[in-house]
C-alpha positions as a printed Julia matrix, in Angstrom:
179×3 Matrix{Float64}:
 -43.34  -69.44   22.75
 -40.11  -69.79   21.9
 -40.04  -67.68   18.96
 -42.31  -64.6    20.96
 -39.03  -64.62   23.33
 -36.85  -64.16   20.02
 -38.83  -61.93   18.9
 -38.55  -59.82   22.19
 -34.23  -60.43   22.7
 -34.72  -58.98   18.84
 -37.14  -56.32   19.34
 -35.12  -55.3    22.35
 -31.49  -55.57   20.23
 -33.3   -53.58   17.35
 -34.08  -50.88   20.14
 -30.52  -50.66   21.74
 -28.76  -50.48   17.87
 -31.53  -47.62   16.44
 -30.43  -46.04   19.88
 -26.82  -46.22   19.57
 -27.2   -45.59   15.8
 -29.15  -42.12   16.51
 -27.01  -41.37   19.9
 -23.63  -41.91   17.3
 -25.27  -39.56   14.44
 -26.07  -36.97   16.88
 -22.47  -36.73   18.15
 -21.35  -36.44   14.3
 -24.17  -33.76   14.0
 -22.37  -32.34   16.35
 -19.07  -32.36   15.38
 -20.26  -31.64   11.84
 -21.49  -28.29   13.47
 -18.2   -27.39   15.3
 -16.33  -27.78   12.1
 -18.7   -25.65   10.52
 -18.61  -23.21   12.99
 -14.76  -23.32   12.91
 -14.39  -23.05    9.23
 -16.74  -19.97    9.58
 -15.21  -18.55   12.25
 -11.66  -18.71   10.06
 -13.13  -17.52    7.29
 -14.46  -14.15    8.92
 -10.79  -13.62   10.46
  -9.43  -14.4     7.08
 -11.6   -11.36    5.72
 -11.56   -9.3     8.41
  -7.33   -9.14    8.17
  -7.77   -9.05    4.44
  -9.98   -5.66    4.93
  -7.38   -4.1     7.6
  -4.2    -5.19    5.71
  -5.99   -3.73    2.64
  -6.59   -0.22    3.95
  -4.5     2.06    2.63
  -2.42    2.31   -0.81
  -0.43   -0.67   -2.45
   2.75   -0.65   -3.18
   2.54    0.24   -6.8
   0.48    3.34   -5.31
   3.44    4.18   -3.09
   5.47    4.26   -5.95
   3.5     5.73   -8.58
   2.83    8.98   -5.68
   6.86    8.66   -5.44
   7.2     8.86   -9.29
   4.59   11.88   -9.47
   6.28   13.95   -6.76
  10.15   13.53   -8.16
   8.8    14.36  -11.8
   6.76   17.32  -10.31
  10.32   18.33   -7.93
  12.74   17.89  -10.46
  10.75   19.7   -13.99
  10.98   23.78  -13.71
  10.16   26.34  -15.86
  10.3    30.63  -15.45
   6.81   30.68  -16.66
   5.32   28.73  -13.11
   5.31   30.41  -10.68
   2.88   28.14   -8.96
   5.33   24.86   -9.03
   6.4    25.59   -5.5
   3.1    25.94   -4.07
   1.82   22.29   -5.41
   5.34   20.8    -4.63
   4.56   21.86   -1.01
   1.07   20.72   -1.61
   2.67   17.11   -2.14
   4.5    17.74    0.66
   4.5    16.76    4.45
   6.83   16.51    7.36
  10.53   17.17    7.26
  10.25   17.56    3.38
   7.81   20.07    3.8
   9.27   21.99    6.81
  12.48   22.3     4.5
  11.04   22.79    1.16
   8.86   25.98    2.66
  11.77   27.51    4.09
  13.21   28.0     0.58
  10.27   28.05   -1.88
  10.36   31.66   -2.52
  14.08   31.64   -2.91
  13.37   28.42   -4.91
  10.62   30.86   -7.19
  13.01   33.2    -7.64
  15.95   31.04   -9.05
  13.8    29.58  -11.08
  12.71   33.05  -12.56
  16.49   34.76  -13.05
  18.2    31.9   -14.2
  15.9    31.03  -16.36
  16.37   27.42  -16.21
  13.65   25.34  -17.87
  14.38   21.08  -16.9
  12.23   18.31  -17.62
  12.57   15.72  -14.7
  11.92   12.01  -16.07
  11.23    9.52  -13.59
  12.93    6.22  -15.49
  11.76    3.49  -12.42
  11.47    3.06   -8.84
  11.72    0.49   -5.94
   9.52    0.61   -3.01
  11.89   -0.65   -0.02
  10.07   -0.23    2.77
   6.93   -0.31    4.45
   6.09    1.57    8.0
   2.78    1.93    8.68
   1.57    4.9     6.44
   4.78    5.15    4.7
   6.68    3.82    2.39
  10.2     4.18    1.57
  10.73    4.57   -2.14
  14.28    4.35   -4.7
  13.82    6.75   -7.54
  16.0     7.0   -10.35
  15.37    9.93  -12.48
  17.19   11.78  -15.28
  16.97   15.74  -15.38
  16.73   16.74  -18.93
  17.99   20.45  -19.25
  17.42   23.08  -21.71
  20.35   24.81  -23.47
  21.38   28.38  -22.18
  22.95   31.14  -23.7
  25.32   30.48  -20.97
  25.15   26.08  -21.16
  24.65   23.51  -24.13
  21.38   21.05  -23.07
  22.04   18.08  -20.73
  20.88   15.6   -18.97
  21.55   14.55  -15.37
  20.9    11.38  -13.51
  19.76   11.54  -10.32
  18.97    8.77   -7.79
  16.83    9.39   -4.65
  15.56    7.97   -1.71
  12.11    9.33   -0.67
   9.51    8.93    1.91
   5.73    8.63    0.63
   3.03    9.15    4.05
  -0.35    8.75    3.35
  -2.31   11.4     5.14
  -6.15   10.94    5.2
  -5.35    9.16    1.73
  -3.58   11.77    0.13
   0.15   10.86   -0.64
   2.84   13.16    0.11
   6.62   13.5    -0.21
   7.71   13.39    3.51
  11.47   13.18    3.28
  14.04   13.21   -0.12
  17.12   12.39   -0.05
  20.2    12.62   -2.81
  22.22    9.64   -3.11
  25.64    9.86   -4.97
C-alpha cells in the first residue's frame, strides 16, 4: 500500500506541475500576443506616417519645378509671344498677382527691343519646407544675344523663389533678386 499512496502524492504532483506548466504557457501565449499586437500596431503607424509624410513632391521635385520656372522666366525671344501666358501659367500668388500686372508690357519689351536671352539654371538649394511650399536658392546665368546696339553677355543672377504645390501642379509663388 505504500507504494499506491506514492503513486497518488505523484499522480497528484504530476497534476499540479502539467497545471502550472499549461497556466505559465498560457500567460506567455498571452504576452506573445500583446507583443504581436504591439509590433503590428507600430508597424501600421509607421506606414500610415510614411503615406502622409509622402504626399506631395520631394525635395528634388521642389527644385527641379524651381529650375523649370527660372529657365522658363529668365529665356526670351521676339518670336513668343506666348512666354508670358505659360510663365503666368507657372505662376500663383504674389508672383502671379505681380507678373499679370506687367505681362503685356513684359510682351511688348520683349517685341521692340528685340532682346533674345537664354536663361541657364546652373544649381539650386531647396531651404525650406512649409507645408505645400518650398523655398528654393537658384543660381542662374542669363546668356544674352549680341545687339546692333550691345556685344553678347552673360549675367549671373541669384534668386530666392517660392515653389506651392496646388492640386499637384507646381508653381512659382514668389521670386525674389538677391544682390
Amino acid at each position: 500500500m505504500g507504494s499506491h499512496g506514492d503513486d497518488r502524492e505523484l499522480l497528484a504532483a504530476e497534476r499540479r506541475a502539467r497545471s502550472e506548466y499549461l497556466a505559465g504557457a498560457q500567460g506567455a501565449a498571452r504576452w506573445s500576443q500583446v507583443a504581436v499586437a504591439v509590433a503590428a500596431l507600430a508597424a501600421t503607424s509607421g506606414i500610415i506616417a510614411a503615406l502622409i509624410s509622402g504626399r506631395g513632391p520631394s525635395d528634388e521635385e521642389f527644385q527641379r519645378a524651381a529650375a523649370d520656372r527660372v529657365n522658363l522666366l529668365l529665356s526670351v525671344a521676339p518670336g513668343q509671344p506666348d512666354r508670358a501666358k505659360r510663365v503666368l501659367a507657372g505662376a500663383t500668388g504674389e508672383f502671379h498677382d505681380e507678373f499679370a500686372q506687367s505681362a503685356d508690357a513684359y510682351t511688348a519689351f520683349v517685341r521692340a527691343a528685340g532682346t533674345v536671352s537664354n536663361g541657364r539654371v546652373q544649381g539650386t538649394g531647396l531651404t525650406a519646407r512649409r507645408g505645400d511650399q518650398a523655398e528654393v536658392l537658384v543660381f542662374a546665368t542669363v546668356d544674352l544675344a549680341a545687339t546692333a546696339q550691345a556685344p553678347a553677355r552673360s549675367t549671373d543672377f541669384r534668386l530666392r523663389v517660392v515653389v506651392a504645390d496646388e492640386d499637384g501642379v507646381l508653381r512659382l509663388a514668389m521670386v525674389q533678386y538677391l544682390p
